[in-house]
C-alpha positions in Angstrom: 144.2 48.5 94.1 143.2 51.2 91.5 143.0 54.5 93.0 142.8 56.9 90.2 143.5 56.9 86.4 144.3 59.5 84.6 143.8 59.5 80.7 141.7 60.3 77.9 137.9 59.8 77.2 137.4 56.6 74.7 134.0 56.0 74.8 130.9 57.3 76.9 127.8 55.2 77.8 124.8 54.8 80.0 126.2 54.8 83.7 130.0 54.7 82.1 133.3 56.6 81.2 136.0 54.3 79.3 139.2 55.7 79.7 142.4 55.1 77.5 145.4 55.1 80.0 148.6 54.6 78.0 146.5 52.5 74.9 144.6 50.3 77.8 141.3 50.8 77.7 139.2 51.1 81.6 135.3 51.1 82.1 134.6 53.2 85.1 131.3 53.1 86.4 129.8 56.9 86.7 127.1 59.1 87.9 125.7 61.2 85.3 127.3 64.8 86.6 130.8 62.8 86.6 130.6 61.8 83.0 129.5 65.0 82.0 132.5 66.6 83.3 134.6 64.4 81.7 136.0 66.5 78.5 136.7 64.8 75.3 139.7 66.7 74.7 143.0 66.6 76.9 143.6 64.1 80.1 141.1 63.4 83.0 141.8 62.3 86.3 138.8 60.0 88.3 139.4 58.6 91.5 138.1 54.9 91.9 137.0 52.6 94.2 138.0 49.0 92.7 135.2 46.7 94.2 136.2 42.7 93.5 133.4 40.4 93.1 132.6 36.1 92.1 132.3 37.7 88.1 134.4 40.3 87.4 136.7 43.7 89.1 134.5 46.6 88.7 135.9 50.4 88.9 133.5 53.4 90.3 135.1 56.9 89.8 134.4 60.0 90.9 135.7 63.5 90.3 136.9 64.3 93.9 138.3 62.3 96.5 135.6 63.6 99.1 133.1 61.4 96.8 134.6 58.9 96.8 135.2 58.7 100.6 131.6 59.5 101.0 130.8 55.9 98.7 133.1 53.8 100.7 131.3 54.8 103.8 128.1 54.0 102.4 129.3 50.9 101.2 129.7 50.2 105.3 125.3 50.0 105.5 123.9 46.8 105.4 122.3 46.3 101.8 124.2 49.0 100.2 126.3 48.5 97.4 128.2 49.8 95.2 125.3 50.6 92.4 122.8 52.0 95.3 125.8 54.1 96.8 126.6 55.4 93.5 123.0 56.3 92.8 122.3 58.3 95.7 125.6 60.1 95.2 124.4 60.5 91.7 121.4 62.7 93.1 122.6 64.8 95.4 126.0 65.9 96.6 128.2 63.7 99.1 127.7 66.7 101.4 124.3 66.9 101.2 124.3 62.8 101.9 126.5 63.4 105.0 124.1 66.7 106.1 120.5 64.4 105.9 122.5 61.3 108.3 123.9 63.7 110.9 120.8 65.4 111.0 118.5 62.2 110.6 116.5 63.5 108.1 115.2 59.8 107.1 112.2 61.6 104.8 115.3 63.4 102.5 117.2 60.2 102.0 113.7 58.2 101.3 113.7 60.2 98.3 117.0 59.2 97.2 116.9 55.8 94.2 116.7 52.6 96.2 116.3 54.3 99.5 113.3 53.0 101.4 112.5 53.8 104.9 114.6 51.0 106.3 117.5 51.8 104.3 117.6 54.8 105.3 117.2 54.2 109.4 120.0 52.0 108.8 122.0 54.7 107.1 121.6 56.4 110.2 122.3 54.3 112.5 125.2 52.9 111.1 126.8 55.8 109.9 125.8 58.8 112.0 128.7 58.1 114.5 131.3 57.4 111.8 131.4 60.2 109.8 134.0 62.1 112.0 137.3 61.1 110.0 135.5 62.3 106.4 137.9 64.5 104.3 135.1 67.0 103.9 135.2 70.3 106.1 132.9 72.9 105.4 130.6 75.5 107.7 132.1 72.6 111.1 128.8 70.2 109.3 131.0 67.4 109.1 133.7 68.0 111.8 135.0 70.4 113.9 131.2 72.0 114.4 132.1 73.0 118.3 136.0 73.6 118.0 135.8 77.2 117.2 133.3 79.2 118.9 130.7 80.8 116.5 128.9 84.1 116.6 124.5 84.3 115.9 125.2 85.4 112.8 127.8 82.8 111.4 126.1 80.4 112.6 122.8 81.5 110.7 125.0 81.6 107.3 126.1 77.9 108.5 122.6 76.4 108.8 121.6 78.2 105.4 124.6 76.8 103.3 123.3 73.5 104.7 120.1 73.6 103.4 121.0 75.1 99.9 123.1 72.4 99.2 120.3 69.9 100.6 118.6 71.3 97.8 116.0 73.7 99.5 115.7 77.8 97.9 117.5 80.5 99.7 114.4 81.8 100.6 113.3 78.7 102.0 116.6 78.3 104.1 116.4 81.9 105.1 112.5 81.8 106.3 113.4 78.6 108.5 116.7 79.5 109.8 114.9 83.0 111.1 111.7 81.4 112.8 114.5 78.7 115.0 116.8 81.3 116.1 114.1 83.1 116.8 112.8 80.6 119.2 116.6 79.1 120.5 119.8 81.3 119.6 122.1 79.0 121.8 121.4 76.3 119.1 124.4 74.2 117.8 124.7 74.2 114.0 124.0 70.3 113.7 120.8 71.2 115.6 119.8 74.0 113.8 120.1 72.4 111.0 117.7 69.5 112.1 115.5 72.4 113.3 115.1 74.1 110.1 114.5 70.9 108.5 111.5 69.8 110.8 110.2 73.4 110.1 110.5 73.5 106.7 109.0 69.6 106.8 105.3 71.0 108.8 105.4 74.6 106.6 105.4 72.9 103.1 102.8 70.6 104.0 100.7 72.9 104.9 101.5 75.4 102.1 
């Protein structure tokens, strides 16, 4: 199995990188933000995912390992392969992807290309509960949320990070973190953040 090449950009293309490893050539199957990091000059390294099928071996690659661990477990939902889990990755971050299933936030990952309301309640049902052994470990979102006791206020800057990188304005993240703690300050982070999303849900559809 392929798990990361390391070499110099050949040739560029819709959805592709090909990369020249010691004279052979690799097509590695790309989102958009990974191909535009990938710098003409001087070595790259992508990590892949080799997927085998009936017509061919086909390479996805991504610039950190945390993507890529993020795609694999995508790759566990029913009716998700590897060019749906490489197009949701390819519009938002694997953290935010993580964030929306642990906090069931079906109406975020509807938005995502190919994701329709039952892909989505399947990528939270299959996945909510097996997200645990991720190599991602930021603000305890993805593991490790209740193994060091948190104060009000780190907690707040917790929930906020979440929502930024869900994509919502710092003001936005700000407004709702305020108005939940306001109303429960023994919240967990996970449910805080599925607080502030259900606020922010009702206040922008009625702004």
């Amino acid at each position: 199995m392929i798990v990361f090449l390391r070499g110099r950009l050949a040739a560029r293309g819709p959805g592709y990188i090909d990369l020249d490893v010691h004279g052979v050539g690799y097509r590695v199957y790309v989102t958009d933000e990974t191909s535009a990091a990938i710098a003409h000059d001087g070595e790259s390294t992508v990590y892949t995912y080799q997927h085998v099928r009936e017509d061919g071996v086909f390479l996805y690659g991504f610039l950190r390992p945390e993507e890529r661990a993020v795609f694999e477990k995508l790759l566990l939902v029913s009716g998700v392969g590897p060019r749906l889990a490489l197009g949701i990755l390819g519009a938002i971050s694997a953290e935010a992807v993580v964030t929306a299933i642990q906090t069931e936030d079906a109406n975020l990952l509807c938005t995502l290309p190919g994701v329709g309301k039952k892909t989505a309640q399947r990528m939270i049902l299959d996945l909510k509960d097996k997200l645990g052994d991720l190599p991602l470990d930021w603000n305890g979102i993805v593991r490790g949320a209740s193994a060091h006791p948190q104060g009000p206020a780190d907690m707040q800057d917790d929930v906020i990070t979440a929502l930024v990188a869900l994509g919502y304005r710092m003001r936005e993240a700000e407004q709702a973190v305020s108005a939940v703690f306001s109303e429960n300050s023994d919240l967990t982070v996970e449910a805080a953040v599925k607080a502030a999303l259900a606020w922010l849900y009702v206040h922008q559809q009625d702004a």
